[in-house]
N, CA, C and O atoms as a GROMACS GRO file, in nm:
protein
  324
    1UNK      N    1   2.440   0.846   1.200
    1UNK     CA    2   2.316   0.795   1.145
    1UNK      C    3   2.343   0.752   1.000
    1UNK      O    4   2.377   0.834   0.916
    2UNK      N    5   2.329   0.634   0.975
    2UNK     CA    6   2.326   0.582   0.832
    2UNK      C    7   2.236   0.681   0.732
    2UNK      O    8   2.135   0.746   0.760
    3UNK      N    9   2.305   0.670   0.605
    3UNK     CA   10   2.234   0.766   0.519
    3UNK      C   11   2.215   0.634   0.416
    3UNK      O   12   2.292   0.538   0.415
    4UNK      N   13   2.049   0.657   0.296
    4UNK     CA   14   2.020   0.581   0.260
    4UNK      C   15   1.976   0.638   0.144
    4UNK      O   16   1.907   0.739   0.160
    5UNK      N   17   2.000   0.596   0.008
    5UNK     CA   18   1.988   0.692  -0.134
    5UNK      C   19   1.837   0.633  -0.199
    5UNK      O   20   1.832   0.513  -0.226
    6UNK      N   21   1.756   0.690  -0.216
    6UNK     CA   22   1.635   0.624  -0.269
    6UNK      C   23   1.605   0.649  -0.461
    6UNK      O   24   1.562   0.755  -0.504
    7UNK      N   25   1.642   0.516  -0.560
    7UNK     CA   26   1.700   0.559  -0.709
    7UNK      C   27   1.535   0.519  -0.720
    7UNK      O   28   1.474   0.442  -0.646
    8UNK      N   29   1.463   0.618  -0.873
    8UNK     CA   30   1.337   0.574  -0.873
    8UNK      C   31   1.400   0.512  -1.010
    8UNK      O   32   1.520   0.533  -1.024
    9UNK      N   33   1.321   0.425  -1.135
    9UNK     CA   34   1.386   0.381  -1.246
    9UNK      C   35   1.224   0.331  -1.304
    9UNK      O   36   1.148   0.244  -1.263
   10UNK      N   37   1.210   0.447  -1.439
   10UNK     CA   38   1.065   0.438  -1.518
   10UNK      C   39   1.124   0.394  -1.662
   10UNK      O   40   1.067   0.422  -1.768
   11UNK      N   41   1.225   0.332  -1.654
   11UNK     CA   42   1.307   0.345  -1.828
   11UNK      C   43   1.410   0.434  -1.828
   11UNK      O   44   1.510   0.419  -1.898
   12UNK      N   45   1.393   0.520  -1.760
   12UNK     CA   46   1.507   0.662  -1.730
   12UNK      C   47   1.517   0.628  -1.588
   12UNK      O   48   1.417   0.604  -1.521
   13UNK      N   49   1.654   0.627  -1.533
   13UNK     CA   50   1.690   0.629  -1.426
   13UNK      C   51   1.691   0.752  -1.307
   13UNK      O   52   1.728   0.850  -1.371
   14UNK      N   53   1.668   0.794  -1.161
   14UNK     CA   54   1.633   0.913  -1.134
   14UNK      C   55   1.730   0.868  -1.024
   14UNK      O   56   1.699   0.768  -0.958
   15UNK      N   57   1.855   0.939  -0.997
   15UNK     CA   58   1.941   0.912  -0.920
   15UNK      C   59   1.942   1.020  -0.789
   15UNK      O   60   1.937   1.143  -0.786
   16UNK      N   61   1.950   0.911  -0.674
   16UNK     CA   62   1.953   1.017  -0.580
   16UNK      C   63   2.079   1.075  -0.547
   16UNK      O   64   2.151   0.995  -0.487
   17UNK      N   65   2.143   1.214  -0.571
   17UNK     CA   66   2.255   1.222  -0.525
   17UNK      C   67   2.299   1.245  -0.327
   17UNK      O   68   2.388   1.196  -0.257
   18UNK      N   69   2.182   1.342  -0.297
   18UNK     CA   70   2.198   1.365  -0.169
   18UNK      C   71   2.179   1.240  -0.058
   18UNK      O   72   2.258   1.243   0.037
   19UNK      N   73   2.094   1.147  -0.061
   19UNK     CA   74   2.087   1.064   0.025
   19UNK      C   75   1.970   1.119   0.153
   19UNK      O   76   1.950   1.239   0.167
   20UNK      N   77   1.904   1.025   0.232
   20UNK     CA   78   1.844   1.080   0.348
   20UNK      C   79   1.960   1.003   0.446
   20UNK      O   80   2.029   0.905   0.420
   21UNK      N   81   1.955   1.075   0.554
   21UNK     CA   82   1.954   0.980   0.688
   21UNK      C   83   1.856   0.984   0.751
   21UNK      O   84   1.782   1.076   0.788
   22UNK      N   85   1.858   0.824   0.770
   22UNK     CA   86   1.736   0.779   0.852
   22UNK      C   87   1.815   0.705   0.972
   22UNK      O   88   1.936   0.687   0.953
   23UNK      N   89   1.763   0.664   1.086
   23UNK     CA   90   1.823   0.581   1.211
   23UNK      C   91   1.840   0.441   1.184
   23UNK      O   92   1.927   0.378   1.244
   24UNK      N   93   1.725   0.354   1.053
   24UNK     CA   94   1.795   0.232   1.056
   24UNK      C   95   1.741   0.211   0.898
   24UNK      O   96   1.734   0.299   0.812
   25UNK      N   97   1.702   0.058   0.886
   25UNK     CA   98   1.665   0.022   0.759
   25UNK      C   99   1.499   0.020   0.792
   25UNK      O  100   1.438   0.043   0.688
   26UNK      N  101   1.421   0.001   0.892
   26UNK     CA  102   1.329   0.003   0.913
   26UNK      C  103   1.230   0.149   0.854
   26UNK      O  104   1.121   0.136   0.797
   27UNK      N  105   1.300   0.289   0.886
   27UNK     CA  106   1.264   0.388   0.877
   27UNK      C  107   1.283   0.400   0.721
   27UNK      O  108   1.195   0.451   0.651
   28UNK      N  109   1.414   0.346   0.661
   28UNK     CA  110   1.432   0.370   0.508
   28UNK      C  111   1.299   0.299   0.438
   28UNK      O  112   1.234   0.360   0.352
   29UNK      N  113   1.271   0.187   0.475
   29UNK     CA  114   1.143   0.138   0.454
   29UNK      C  115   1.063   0.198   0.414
   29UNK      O  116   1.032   0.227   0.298
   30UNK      N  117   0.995   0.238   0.566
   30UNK     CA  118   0.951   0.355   0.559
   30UNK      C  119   0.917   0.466   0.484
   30UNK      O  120   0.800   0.496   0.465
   31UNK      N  121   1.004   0.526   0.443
   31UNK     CA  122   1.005   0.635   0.380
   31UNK      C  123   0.986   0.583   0.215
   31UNK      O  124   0.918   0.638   0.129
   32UNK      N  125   1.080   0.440   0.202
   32UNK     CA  126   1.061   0.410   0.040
   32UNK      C  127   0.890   0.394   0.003
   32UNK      O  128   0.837   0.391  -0.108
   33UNK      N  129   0.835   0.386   0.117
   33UNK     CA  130   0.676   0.322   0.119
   33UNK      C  131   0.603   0.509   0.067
   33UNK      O  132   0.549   0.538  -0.040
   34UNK      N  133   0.621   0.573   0.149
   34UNK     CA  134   0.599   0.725   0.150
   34UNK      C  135   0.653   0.756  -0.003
   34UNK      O  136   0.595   0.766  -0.111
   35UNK      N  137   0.750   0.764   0.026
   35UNK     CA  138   0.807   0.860  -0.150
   35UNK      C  139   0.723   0.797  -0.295
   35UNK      O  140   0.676   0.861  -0.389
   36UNK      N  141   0.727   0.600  -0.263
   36UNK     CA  142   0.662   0.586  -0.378
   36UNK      C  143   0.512   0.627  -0.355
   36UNK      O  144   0.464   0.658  -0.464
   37UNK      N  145   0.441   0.635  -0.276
   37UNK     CA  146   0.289   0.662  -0.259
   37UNK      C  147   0.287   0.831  -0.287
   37UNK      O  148   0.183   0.884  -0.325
   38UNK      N  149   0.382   0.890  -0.269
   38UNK     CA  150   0.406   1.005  -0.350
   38UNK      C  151   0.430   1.021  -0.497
   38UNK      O  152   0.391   1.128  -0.545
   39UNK      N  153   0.475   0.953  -0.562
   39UNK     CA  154   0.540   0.928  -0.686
   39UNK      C  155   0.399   0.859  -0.730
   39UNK      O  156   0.360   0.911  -0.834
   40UNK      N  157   0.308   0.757  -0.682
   40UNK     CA  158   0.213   0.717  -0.786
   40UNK      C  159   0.100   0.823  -0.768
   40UNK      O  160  -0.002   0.802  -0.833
   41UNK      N  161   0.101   0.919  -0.699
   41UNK     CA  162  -0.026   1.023  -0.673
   41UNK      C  163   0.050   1.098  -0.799
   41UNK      O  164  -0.008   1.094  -0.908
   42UNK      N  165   0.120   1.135  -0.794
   42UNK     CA  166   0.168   1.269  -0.876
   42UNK      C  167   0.180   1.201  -1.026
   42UNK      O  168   0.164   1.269  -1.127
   43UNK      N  169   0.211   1.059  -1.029
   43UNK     CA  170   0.204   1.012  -1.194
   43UNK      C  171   0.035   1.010  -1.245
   43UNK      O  172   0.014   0.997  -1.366
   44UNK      N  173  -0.049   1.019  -1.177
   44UNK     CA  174  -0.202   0.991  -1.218
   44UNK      C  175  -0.212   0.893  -1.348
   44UNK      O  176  -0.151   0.791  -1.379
   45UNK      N  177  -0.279   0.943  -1.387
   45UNK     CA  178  -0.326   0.865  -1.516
   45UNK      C  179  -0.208   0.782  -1.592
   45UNK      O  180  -0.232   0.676  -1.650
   46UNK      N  181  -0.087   0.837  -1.587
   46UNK     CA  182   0.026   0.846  -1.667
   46UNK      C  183   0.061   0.687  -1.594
   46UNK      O  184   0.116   0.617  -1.678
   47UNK      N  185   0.046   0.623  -1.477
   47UNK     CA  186   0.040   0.545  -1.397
   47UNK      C  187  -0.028   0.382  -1.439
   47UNK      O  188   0.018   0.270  -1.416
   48UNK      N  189  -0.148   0.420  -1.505
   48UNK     CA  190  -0.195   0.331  -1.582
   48UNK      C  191  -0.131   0.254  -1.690
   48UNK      O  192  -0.183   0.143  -1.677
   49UNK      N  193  -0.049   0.249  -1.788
   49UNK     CA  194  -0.020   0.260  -1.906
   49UNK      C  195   0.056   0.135  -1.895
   49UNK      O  196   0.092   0.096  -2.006
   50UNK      N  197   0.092   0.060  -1.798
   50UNK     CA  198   0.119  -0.078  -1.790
   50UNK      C  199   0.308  -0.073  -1.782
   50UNK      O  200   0.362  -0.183  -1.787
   51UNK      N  201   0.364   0.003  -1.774
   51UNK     CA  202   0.503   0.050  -1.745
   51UNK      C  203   0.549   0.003  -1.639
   51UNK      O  204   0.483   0.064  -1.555
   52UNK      N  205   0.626  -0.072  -1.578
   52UNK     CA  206   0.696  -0.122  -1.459
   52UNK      C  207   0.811   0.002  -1.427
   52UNK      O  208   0.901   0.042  -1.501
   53UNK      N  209   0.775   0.047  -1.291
   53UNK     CA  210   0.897   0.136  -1.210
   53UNK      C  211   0.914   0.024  -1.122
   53UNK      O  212   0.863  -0.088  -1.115
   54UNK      N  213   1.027   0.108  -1.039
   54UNK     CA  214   1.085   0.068  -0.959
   54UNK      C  215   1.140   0.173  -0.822
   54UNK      O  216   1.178   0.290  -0.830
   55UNK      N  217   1.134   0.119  -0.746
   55UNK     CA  218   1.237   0.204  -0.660
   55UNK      C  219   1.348   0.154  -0.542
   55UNK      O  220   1.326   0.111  -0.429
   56UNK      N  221   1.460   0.173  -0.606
   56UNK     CA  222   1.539   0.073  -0.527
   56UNK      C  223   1.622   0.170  -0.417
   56UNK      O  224   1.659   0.286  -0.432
   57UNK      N  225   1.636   0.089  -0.313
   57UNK     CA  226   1.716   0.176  -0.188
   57UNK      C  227   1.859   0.108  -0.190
   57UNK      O  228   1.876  -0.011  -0.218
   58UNK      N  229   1.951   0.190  -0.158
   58UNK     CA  230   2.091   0.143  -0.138
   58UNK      C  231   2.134   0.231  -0.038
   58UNK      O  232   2.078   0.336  -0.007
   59UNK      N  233   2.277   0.166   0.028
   59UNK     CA  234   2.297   0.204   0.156
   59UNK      C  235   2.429   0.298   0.124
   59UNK      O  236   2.411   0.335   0.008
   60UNK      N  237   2.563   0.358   0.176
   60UNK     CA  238   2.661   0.435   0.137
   60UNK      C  239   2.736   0.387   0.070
   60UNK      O  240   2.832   0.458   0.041
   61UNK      N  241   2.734   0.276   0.026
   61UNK     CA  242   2.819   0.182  -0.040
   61UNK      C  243   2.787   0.124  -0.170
   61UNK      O  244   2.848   0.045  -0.243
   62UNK      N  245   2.655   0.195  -0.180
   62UNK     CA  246   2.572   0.180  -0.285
   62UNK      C  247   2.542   0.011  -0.311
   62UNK      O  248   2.546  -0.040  -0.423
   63UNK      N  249   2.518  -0.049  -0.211
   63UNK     CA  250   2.477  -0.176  -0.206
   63UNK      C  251   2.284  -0.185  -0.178
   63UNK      O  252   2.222  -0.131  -0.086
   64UNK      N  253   2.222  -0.282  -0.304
   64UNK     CA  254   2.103  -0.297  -0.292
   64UNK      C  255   2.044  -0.309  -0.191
   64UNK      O  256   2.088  -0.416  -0.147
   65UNK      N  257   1.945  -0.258  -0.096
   65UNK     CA  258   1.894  -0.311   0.003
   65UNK      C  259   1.773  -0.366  -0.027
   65UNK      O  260   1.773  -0.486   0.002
   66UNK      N  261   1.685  -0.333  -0.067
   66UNK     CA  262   1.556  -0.371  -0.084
   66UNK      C  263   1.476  -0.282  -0.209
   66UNK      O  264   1.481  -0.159  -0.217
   67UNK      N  265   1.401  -0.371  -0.303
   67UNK     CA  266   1.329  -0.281  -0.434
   67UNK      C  267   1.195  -0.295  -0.415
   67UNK      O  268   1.144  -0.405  -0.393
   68UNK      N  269   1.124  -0.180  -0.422
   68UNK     CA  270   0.974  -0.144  -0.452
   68UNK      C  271   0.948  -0.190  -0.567
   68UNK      O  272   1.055  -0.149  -0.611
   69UNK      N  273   0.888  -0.254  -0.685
   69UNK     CA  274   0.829  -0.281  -0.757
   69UNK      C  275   0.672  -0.259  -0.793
   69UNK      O  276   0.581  -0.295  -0.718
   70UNK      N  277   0.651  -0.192  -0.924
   70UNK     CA  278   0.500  -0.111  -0.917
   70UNK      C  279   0.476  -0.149  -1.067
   70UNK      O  280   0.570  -0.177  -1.142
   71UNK      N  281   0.305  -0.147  -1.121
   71UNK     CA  282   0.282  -0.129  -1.219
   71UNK      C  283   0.158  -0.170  -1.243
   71UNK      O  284   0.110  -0.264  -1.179
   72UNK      N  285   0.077  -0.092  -1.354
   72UNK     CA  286  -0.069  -0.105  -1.334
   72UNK      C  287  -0.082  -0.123  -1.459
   72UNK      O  288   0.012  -0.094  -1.533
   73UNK      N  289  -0.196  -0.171  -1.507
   73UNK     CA  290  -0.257  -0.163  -1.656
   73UNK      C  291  -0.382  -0.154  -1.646
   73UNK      O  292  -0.440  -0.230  -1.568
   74UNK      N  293  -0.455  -0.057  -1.723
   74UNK     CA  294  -0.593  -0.045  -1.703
   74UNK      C  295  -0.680  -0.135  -1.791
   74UNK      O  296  -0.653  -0.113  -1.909
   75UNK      N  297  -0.772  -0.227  -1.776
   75UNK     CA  298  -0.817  -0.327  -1.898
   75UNK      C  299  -0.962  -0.267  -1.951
   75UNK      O  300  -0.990  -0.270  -2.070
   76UNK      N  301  -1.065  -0.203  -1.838
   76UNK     CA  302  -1.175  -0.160  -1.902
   76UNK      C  303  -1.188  -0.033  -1.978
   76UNK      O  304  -1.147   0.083  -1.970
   77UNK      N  305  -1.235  -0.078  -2.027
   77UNK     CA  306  -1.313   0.040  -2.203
   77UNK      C  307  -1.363   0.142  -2.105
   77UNK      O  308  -1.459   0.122  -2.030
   78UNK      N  309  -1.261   0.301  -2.116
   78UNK     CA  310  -1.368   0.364  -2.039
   78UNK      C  311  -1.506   0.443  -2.085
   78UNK      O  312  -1.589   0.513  -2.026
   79UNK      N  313  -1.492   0.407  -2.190
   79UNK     CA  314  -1.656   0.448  -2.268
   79UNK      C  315  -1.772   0.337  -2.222
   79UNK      O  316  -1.890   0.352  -2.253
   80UNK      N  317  -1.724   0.224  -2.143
   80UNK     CA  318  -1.811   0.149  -2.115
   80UNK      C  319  -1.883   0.124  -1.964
   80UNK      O  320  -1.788   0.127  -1.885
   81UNK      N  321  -2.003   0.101  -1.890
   81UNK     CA  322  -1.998   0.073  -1.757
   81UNK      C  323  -1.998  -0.063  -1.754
   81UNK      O  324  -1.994  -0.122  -1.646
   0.00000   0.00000   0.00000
């Protein structure tokens, strides 16, 4: 089973050393979809601040497969309705 390393990158790089195996690239997908929807619950607020992450998947060869790209900026005054 192919193993697939998922790197997150906020300005500081977060390296995966262990790797998952998953059965293809479909499931790595997958999971990159999951981990980041994990990763923006747990950043909350901190999420807002207009910062571009990333999360890129690579395969054992450490070749790019596909990058998540994220980033929010909040524009309204929250003292205001």
């Amino acid at each position: 089973m192919p193993c697939y390393f998922f790197y997150m990158n906020d300005g500081s790089s977060v390296r995966d050393a262990e790797g998952t195996e998953l059965p293809d690239i479909y499931a790595a997908q997958d999971q990159a979809i999951r981990t980041s929807g994990e990763i923006l619950r747990d950043r909350g607020a901190k999420f807002w601040n207009g910062t571009e992450w990333k999360l890129e998947v690579t395969d054992e060869s450490d070749q790019v497969l596909f990058v998540l790209r994220f980033s929010a900026e909040e524009k309204l005054d929250p003292g205001t309705s």
